[in-house]
C-alpha positions in Angstrom: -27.6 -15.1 28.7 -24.7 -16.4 26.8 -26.8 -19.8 26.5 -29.7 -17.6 25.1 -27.8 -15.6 22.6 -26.2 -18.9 20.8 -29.5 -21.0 21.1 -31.4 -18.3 19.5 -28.4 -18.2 16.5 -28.2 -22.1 16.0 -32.1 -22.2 16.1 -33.0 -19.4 13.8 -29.4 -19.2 11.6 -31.4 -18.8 8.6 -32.2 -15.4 9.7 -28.7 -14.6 10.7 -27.6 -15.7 7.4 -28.1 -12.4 5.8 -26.5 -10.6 8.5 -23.1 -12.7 8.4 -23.2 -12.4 4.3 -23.5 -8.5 4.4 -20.4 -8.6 7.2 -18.5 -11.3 4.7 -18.2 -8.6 1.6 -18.5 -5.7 3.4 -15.6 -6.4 4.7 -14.2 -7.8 1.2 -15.3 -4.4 -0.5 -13.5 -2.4 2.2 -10.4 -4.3 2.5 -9.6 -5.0 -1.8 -10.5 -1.4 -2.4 -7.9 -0.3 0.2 -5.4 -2.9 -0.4 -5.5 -1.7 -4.7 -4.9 1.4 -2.8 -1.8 1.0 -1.0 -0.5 -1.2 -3.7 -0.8 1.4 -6.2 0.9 4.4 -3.9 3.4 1.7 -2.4 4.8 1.4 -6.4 6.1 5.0 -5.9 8.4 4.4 -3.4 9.4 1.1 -4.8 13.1 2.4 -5.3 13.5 3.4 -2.0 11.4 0.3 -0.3 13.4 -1.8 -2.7 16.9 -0.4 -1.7 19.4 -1.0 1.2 20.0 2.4 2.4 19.9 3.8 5.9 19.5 7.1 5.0 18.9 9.1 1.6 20.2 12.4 0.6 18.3 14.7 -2.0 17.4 18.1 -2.6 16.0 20.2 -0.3 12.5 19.8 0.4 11.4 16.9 -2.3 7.8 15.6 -1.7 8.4 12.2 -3.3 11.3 10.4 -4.3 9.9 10.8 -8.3 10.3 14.6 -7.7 13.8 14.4 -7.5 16.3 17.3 -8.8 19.9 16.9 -9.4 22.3 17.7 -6.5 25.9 18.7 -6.1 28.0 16.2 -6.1 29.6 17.3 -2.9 26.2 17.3 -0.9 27.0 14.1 0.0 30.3 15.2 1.8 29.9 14.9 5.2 28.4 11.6 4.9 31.9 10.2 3.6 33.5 11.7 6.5 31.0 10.8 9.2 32.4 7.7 10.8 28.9 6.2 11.2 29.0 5.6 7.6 30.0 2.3 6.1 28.8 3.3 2.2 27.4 5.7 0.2 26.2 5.3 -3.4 24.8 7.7 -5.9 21.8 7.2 -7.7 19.8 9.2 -10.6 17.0 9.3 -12.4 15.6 11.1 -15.6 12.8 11.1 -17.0 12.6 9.5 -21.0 10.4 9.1 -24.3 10.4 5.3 -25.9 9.7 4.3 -29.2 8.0 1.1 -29.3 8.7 -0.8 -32.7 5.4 0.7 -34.1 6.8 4.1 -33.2 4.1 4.8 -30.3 6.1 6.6 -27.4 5.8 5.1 -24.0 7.0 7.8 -21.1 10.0 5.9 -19.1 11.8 6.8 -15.9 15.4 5.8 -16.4 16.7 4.8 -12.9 21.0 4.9 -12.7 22.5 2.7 -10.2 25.5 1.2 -9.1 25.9 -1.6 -10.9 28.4 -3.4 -8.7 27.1 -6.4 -6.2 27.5 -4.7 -3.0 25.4 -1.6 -4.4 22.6 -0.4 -2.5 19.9 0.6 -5.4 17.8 -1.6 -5.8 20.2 -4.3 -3.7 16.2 -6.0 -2.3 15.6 -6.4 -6.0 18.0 -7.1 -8.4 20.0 -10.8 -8.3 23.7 -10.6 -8.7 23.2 -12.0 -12.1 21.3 -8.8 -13.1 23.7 -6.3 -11.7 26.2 -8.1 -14.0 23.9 -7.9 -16.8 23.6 -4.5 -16.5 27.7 -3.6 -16.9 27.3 -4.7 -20.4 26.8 -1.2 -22.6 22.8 0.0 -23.2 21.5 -3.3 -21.1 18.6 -2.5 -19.6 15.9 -4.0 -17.2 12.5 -3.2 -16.9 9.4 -5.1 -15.3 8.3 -8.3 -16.5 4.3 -6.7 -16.5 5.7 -4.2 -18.7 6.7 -6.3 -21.9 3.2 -6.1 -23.0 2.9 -2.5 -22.6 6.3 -1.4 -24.7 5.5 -4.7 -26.9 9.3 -6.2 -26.3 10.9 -8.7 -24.8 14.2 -9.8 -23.6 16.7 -9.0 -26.0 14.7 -6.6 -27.9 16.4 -3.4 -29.0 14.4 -0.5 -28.0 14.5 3.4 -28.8 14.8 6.2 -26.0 15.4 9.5 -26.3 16.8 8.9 -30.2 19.7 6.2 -28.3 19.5 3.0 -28.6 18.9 0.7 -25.2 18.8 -3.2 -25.4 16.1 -4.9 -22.9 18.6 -7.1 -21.2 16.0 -9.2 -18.6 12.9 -8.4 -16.6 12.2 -7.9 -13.0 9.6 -8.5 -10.7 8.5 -6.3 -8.8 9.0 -2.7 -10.2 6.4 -1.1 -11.6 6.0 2.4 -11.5 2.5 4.4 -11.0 2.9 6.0 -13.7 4.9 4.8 -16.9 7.6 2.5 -17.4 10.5 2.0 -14.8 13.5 1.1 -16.2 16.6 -0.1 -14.6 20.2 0.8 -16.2 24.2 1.4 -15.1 25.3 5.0 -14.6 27.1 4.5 -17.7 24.3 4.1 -20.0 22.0 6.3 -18.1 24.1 9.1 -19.0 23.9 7.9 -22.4 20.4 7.7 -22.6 20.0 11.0 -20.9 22.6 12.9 -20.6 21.2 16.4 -20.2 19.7 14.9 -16.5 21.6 11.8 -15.5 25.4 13.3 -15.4 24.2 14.5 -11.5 23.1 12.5 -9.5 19.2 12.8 -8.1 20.1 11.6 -4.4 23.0 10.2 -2.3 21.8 6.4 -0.5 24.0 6.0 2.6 24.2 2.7 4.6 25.1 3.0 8.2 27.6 1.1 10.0 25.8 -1.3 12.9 25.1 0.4 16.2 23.8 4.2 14.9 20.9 5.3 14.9 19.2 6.2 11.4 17.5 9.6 12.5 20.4 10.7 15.2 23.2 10.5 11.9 21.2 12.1 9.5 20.6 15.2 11.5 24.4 15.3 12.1 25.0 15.1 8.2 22.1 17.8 7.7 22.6 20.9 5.4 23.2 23.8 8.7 23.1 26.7 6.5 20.5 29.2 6.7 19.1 28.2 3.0 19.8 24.7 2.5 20.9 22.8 -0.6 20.0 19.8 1.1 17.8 17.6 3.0 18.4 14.2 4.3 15.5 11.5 5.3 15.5 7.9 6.6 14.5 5.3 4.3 11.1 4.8 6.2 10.7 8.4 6.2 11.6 9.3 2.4 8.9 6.8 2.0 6.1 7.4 3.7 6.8 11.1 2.6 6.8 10.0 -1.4 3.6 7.8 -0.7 1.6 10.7 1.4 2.4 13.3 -1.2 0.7 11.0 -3.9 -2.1 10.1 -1.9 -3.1 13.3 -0.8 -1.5 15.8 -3.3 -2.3 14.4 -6.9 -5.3 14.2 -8.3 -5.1 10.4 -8.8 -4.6 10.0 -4.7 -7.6 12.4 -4.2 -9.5 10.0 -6.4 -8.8 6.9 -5.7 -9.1 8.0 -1.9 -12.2 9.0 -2.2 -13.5 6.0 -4.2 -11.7 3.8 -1.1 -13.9 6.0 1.7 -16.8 5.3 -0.2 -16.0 1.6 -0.5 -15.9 2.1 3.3 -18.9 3.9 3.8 -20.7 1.5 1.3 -20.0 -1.5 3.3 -20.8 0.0 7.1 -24.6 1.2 6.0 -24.9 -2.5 4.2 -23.2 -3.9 7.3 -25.8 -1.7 9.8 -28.5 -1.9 8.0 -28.8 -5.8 7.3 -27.8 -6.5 10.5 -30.2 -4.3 12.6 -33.3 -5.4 10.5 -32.4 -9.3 11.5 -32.3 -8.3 15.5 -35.7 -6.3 14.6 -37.3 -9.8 12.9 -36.5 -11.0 16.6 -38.2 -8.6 18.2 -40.6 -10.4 19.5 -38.4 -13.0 20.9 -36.6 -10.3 23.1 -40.1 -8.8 23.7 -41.2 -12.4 25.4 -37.4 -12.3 27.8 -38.5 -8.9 28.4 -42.3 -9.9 30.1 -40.4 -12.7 31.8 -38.9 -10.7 33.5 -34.9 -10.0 31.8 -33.2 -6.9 32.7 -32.6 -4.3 29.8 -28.2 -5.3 30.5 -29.3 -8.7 30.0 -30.7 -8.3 26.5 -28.1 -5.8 25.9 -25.8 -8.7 26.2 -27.6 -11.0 24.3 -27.4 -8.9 21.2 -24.4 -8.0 21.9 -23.1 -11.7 22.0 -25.4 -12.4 18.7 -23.8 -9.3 16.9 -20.3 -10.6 17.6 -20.6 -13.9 16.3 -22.3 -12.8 13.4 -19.3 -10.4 12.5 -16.6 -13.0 13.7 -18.6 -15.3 11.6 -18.4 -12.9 8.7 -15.0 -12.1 9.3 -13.9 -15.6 9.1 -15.4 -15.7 5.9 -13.7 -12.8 4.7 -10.5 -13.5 5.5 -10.8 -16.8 3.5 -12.0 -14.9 0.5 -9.1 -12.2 1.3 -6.4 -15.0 0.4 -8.3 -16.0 -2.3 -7.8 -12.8 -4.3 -4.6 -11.9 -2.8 -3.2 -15.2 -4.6 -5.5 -14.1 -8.0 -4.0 -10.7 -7.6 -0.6 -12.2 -6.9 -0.5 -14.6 -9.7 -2.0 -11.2 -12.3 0.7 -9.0 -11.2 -1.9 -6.7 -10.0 -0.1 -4.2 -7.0 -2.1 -4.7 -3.4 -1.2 -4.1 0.0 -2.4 -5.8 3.1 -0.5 -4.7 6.1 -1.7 -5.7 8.7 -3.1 -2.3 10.3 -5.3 -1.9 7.6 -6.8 -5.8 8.2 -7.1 -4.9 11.9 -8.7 -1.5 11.2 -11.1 -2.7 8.7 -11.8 -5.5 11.0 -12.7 -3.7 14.2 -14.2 -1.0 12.4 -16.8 -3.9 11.1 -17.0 -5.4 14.4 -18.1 -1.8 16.2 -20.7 -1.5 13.2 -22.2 -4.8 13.9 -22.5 -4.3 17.8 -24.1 -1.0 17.8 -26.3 -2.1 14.8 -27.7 -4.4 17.0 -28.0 -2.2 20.0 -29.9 0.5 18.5 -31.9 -2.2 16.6 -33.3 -3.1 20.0 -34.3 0.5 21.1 -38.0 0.2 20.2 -38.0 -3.2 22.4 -36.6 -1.0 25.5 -38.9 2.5 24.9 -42.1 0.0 24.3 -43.9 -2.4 27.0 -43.5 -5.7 25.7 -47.1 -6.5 25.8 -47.8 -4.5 22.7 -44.7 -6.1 20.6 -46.5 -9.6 21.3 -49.8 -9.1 19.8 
């Protein structure tokens, strides 16, 4: 049967063709529309994704890490005294209005960090050359896509919130979903906006090798009975930031929706090219039938033909997956391809394909074959 099923693909693979194209962009529909998903909600937590910490500190209850609130300064107490704890940093953001030169405002989120080499903000990000750019007074960074957008460049003096700010380099990698991130010293984000950034937002802590991120931070927890704090581990703070975007705004409710559809687009394409090419064989199966093959056996033999038609397609996609990766790479254009979603999108093709073909064979098994060779 195995013979069979390739013989009848190398003999008639003009047929196939079809088939094997509708798996090859199927699959590229489903996987780019997901990946411009991620990438756009993975830009949210790009501050904590982008940072060192073990553990973050904020106020109770924050949904994302854009959310933030100001928090005592002593909330981050019994981290300092927990011996588990090799550093902790403060960090805080506010949110701004810039002035480009031809006085349109641009909305900015103005991101205080340490400043110092050994900081954790931003320590996956920023060179040592940048930290030390940013010690000098008003120097700021922002994204090297966002030059375009605030019409600056390095060294450009720029307006926010009525003080004046001095773009001191640019950065790849930190876009923000929404707006402008932009990158200063606690000195000058207090003097860009000082009515927000005098507090800080959260507390990162880095643990000390051998403790375990979720045992510390429930013994550094807020224990009273209404809490002033809340403490989450990095990979929790950002899946948390990401989820509440994806399925609490109205932009992740879109774009969600427009991703299942993309999916559900590319299945009924994927089923329905597929099971009319097993039906054009029909009567092929129909003469194994009156020769006497089982029902299993031509079960088998689609089911071989539908897998290397969506292995086939596959292949293809995954070529043409790299292919826009790199063009999205090189255009600064935010995607994600973990590698769940790749094996998700590529079984869930897969299982399309195979019963595609099966229940294109039903008329073949609930008809005598006599009739289907006339």
């Amino acid at each position: 049967m195995v013979s069979i099923a390739r013989s009848m693909l190398l003999f008639d693979w003009r047929r196939y063709l079809a088939a094997v194209l509708a798996v090859t962009f199927s699959g590229l529909l489903v996987i780019v529309q997901l990946a411009l998903l991620l990438g756009m909600f993975s830009t949210v937590s790009v501050v904590v994704d982008r940072s060192a910490a073990d553990l973050w500190i904020g106020y109770r209850n924050t949904q994302s890490v854009d959310l933030g609130r100001p928090i005592a300064r002593e909330a981050d107490a019994r981290a300092w005294a927990h011996r588990g704890v090799e550093r902790v940093e403060r960090y805080a953001s506010a949110y701004g209005d810039l002035r480009r030169e031809d006085g349109v405002p641009v909305s900015v989120i103005i991101n205080g960090i340490d400043a110092s080499p050994a900081a954790l903000a931003f320590a996956k990000l920023l060179s040592p050359d940048q930290r030390a750019l940013l010690r000098a007074p008003d120097a700021i960074l922002i994204d090297a896509t966002d030059t375009r957008k605030l019409g600056a460049r390095v060294g450009t003096a720029v307006e926010i919130n009525g003080k004046r700010a001095r773009i001191v380099g640019v950065v790849e990698g930190l876009r923000a979903i929404g707006g402008v991130n932009v990158v200063a010293s606690h000195a000058t984000a207090r003097a860009l906006a000082p009515e927000t950034a005098n507090l800080p937002t959260f507390s990162l802590v880095r643990l000390k090798p051998g403790y375990a991120a979720d045992v510390v931070a429930g013994e550094i927890a807020d224990n009273a009975r209404v809490p002033r704090y809340s403490v989450w581990t990095a990979k929790d703070f950002s899946i948390r930031s990401q989820t509440y975007w994806l399925l609490e705004s109205g932009a992740g409710i879109g774009s969600g929706f427009a991703s299942l559809l993309a999916l559900l687009v590319g299945l009924v394409i994927t089923s329905q090219t597929l099971s009319g090419t097993i039906l054009a064989s029909i009567k092929e199966f129909a003469a194994l039938r009156a020769l006497g093959v089982s029902q299993g056996s031509l079960r088998a033999v689609v089911i071989e033909q539908a897998a290397w038609v969506g292995l086939a397609g596959l292949t293809v996609t995954a070529l043409l997956t790299g292919t826009v990766a790199w063009f999205g790479h090189m255009g600064r254009i935010a995607m994600s391809f973990p590698w769940w979603m790749l094996l998700a999108s590529a079984t869930a093709l897969m299982g399309i394909a195979v019963v595609s073909g099966l229940l294109a064979l039903r008329p073949l098994l609930q008809t005598e074959p006599a009739s289907l060779l006339r």
